[in-house]
SEMI-260145 format. One record per residue (C-alpha): x, y, z; residue number from 1; residue in three letters. Coordinates in Angstrom, 2 decimals. Example, Ala and Ser with C-alpha at 12.3 -4.5 7.8 and 13.67 -1.06 7.14 Angstrom:
% SEMI-260145
r c1->12.30	c2->-4.50	c3->7.80	num->1	residuo->ALA
r c1->13.67	c2->-1.06	c3->7.14	num->2	residuo->SER
***
This chain:
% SEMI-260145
r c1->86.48	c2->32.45	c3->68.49	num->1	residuo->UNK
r c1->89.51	c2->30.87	c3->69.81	num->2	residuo->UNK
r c1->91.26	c2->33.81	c3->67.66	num->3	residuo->UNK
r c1->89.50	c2->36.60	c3->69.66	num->4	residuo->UNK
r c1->90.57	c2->34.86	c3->72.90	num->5	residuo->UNK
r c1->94.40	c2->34.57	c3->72.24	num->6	residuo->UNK
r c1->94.30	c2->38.14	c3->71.13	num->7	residuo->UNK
r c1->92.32	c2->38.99	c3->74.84	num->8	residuo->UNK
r c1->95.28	c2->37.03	c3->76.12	num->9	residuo->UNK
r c1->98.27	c2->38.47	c3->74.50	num->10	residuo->UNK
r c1->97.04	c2->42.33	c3->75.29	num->11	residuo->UNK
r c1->96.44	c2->41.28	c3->78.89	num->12	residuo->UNK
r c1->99.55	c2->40.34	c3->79.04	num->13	residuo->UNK
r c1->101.64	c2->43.03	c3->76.89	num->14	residuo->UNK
r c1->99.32	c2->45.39	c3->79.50	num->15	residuo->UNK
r c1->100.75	c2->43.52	c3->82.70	num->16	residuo->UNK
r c1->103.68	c2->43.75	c3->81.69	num->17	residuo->UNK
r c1->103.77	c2->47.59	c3->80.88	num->18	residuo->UNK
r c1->101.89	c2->48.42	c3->84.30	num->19	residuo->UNK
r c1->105.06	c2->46.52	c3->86.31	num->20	residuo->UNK
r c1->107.99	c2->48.20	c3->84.43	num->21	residuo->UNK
r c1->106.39	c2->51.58	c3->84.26	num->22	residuo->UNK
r c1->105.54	c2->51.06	c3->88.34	num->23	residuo->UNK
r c1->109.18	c2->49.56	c3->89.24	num->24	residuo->UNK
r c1->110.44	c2->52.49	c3->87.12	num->25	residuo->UNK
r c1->108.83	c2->54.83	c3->89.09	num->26	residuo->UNK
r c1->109.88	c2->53.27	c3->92.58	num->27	residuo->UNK
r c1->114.04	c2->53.43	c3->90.74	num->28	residuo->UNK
r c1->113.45	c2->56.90	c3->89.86	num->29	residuo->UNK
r c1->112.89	c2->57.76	c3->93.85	num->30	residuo->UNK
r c1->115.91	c2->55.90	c3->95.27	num->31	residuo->UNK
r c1->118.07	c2->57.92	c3->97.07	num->32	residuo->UNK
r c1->115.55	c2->60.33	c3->97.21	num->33	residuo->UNK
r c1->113.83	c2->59.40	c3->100.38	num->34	residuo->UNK
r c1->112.07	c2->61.76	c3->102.21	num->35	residuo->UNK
r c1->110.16	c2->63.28	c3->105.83	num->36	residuo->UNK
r c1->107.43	c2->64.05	c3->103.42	num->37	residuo->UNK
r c1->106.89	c2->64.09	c3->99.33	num->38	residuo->UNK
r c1->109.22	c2->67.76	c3->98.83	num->39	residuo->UNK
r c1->112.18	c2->67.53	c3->101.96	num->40	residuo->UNK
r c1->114.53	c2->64.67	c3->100.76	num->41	residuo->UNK
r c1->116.54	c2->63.36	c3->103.31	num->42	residuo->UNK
r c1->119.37	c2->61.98	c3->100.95	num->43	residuo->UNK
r c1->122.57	c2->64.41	c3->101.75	num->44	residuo->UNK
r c1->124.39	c2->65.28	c3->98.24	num->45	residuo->UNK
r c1->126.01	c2->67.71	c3->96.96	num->46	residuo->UNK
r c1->123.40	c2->68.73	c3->94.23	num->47	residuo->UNK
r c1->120.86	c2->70.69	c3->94.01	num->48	residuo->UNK
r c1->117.43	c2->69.11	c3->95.43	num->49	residuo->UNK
r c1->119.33	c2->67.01	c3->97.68	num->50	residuo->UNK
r c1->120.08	c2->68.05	c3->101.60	num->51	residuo->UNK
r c1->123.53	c2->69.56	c3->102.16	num->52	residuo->UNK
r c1->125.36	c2->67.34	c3->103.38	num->53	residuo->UNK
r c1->126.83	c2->67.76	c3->106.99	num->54	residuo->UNK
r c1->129.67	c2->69.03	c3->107.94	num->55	residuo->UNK
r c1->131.72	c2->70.40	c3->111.53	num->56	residuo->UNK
r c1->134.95	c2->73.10	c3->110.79	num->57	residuo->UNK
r c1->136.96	c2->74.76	c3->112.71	num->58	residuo->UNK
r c1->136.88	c2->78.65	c3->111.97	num->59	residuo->UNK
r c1->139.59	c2->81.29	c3->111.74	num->60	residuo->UNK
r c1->137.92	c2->82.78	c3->115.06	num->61	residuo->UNK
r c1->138.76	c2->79.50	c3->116.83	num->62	residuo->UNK
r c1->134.96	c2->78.35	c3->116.64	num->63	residuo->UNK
r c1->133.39	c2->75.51	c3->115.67	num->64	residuo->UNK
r c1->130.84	c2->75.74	c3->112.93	num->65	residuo->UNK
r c1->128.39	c2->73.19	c3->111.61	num->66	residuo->UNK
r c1->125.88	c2->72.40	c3->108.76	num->67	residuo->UNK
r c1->123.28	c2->70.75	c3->110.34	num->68	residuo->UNK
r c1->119.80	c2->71.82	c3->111.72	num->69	residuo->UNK
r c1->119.54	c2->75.41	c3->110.19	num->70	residuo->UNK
r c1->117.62	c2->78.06	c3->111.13	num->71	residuo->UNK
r c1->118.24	c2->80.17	c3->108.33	num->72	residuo->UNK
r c1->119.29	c2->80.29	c3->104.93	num->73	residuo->UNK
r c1->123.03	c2->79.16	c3->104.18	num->74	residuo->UNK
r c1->125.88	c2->80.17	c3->101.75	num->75	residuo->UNK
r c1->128.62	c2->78.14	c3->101.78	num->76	residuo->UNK
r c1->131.33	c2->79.92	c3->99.81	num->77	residuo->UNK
r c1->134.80	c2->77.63	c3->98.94	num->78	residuo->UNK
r c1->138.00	c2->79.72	c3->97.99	num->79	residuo->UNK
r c1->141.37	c2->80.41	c3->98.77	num->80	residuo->UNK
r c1->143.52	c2->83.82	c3->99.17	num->81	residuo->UNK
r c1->145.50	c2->82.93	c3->95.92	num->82	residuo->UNK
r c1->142.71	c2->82.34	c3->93.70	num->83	residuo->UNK
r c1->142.29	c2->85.23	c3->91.44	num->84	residuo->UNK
r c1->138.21	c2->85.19	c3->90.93	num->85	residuo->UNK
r c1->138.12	c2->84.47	c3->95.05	num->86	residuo->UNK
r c1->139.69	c2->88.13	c3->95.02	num->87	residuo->UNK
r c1->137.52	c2->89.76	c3->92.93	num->88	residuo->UNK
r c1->134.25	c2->88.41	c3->94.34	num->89	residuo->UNK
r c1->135.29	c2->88.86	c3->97.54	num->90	residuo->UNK
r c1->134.02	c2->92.67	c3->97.82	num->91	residuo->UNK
r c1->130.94	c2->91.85	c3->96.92	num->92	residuo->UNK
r c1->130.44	c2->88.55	c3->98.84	num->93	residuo->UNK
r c1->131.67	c2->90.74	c3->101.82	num->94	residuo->UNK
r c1->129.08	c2->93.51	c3->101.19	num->95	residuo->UNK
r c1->125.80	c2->91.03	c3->100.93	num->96	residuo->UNK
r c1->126.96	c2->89.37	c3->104.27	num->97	residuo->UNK
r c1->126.37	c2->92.79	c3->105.70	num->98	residuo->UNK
r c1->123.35	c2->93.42	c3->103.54	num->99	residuo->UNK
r c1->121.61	c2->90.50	c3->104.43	num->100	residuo->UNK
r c1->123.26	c2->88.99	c3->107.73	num->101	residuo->UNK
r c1->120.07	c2->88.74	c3->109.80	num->102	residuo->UNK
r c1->118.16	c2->86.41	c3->106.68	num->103	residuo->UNK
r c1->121.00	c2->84.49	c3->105.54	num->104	residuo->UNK
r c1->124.35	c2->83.23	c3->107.31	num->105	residuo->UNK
r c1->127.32	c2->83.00	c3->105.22	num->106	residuo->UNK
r c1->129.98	c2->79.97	c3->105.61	num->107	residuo->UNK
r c1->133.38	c2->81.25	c3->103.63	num->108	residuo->UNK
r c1->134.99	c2->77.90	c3->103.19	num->109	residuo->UNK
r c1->138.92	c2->77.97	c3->102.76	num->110	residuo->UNK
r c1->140.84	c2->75.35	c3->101.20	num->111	residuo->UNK
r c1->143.62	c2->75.44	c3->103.91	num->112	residuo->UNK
r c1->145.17	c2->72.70	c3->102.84	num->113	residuo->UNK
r c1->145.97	c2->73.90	c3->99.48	num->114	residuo->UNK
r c1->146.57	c2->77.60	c3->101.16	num->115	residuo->UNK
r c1->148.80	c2->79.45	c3->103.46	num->116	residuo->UNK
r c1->147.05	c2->80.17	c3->106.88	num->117	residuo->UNK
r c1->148.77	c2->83.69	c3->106.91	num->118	residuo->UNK
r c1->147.60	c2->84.27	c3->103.24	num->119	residuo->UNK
r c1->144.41	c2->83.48	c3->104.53	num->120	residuo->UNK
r c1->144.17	c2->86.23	c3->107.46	num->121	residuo->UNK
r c1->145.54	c2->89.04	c3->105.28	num->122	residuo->UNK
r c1->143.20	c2->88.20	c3->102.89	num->123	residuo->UNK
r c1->140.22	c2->88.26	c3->105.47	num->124	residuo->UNK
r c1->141.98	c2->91.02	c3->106.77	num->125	residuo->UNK
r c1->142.26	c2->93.31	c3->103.36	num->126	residuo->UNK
r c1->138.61	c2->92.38	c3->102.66	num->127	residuo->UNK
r c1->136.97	c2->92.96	c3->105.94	num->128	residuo->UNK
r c1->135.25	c2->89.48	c3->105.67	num->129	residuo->UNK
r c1->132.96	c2->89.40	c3->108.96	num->130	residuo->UNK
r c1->131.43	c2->86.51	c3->108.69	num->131	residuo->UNK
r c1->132.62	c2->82.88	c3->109.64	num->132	residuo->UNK
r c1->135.65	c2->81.88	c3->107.96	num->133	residuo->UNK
r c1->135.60	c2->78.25	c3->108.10	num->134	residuo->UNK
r c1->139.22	c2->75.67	c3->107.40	num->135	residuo->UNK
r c1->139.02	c2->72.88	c3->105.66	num->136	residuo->UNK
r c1->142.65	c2->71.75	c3->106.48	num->137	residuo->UNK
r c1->142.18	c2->67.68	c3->104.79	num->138	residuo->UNK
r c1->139.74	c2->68.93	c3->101.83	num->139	residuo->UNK
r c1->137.40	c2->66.55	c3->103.57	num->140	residuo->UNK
r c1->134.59	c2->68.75	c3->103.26	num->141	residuo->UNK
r c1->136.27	c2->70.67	c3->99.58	num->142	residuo->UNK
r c1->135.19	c2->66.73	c3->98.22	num->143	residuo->UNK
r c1->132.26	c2->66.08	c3->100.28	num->144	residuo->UNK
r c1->130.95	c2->69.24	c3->98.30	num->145	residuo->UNK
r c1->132.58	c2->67.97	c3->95.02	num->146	residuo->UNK
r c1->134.78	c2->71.16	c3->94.30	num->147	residuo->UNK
r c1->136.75	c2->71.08	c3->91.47	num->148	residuo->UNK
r c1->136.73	c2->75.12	c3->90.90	num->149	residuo->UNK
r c1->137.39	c2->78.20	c3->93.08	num->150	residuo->UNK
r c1->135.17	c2->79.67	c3->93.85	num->151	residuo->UNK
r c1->132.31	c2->77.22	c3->94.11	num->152	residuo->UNK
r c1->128.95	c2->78.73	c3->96.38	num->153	residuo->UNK
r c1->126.53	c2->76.79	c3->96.93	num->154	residuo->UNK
r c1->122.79	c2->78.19	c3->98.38	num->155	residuo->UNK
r c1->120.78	c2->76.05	c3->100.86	num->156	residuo->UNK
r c1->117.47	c2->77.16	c3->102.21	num->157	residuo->UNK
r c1->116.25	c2->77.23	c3->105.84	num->158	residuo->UNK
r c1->115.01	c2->73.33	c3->105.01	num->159	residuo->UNK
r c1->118.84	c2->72.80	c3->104.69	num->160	residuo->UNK
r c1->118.24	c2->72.08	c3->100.99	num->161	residuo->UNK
r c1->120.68	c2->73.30	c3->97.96	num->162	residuo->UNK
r c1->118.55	c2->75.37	c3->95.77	num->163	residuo->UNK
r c1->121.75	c2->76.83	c3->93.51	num->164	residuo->UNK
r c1->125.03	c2->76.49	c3->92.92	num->165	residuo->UNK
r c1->127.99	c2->79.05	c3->91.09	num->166	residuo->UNK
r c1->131.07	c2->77.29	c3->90.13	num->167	residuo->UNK
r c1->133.21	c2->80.02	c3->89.42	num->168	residuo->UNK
r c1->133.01	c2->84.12	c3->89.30	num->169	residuo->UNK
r c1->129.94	c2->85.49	c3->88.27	num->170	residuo->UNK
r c1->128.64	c2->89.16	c3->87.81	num->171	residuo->UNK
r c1->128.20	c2->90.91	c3->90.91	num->172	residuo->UNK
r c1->124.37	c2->91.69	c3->90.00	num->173	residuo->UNK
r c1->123.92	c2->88.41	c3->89.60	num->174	residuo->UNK
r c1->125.02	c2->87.40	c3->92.96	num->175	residuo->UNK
r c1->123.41	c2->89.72	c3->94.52	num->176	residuo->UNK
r c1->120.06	c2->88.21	c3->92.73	num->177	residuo->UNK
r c1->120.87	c2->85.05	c3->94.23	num->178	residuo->UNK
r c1->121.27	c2->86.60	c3->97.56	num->179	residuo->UNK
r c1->117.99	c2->88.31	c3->97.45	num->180	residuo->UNK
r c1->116.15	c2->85.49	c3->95.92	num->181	residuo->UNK
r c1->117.48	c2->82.85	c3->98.89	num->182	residuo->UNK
r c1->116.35	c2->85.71	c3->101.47	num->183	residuo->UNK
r c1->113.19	c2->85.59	c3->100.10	num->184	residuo->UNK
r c1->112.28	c2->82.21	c3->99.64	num->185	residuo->UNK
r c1->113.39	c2->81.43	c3->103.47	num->186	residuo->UNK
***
């Protein structure tokens, strides 16, 4: 009898003791992942899930331009005019701004302090880049983002949420899948 009962005792326990761990594992797993409600987190990082985090440049047009509060789907594109895949997905970055300008705004960040400001107006220039060309003249925002390769694009949704993310040059059809699919999913 008094067998049964330690046995009773010990399982409680071992069953305690698996309900707390698996519950404060649960409540680690969410850190940093507060949130408005159980899908928006509020946590700013530069991964996907997370909010974008915030940021204020100066563009080439002599505006200011923010991430913050969207209203519309984002792409924030880093590069620089002597980057070699920057070049060659310019053309087709330039042509979905004009395909889908009035779903998603484009943010084409430049790494001005790691570029010539000239170099970067004849390559704007030579491209016919319309939309916002943003400076990032102390890499302040280059790490914020966490870019270690040119180009790096990153797509937010309306929520002001990363949902993707291209380090490097990818096909052109496959851009312009990402493109649609962000439009889409507003």
């Amino acid at each position: 009898m008094m067998k049964n009962f330690l046995i009773v005792v010990i399982v409680l326990v071992l069953a305690s003791i698996a309900i707390y761990k698996n519950q404060s594992h649960g409540s680690k797993a969410s850190e940093g992942k507060e949130s408005y409600s159980n899908t928006v987190p509020v946590t700013e990082k530069a991964e996907i899930g997370f909010r974008a985090p915030t940021f204020t440049l100066d563009g080439l047009d002599g505006k200011k331009y923010s991430v913050k509060n969207l209203n519309q789907p984002l792409i924030i594109n880093f590069w620089a005019s002597w980057c070699g895949p920057c070049r060659a997905e310019a053309p087709e970055m330039t042509k979905l701004y004009t395909q889908y300008k009035d779903k998603i705004e484009v943010y084409g960040v430049n790494l001005t302090s790691q570029d010539d400001l000239n170099d970067v107006k004849a390559f704007v220039s030579a491209f016919n880049m319309k939309f916002p060309i943003l400076l990032d003249k102390t890499d302040a925002v280059s790490k914020q983002y966490l870019v270690q390769a040119i180009p790096t694009t990153y797509f937010v949704n309306s929520k002001g949420l990363i949902v993707d993310k291209i380090v490097g040059l990818v096909a052109p059809n496959e851009l312009r899948a990402k493109f649609k699919n962000l439009a889409e999913k507003q």
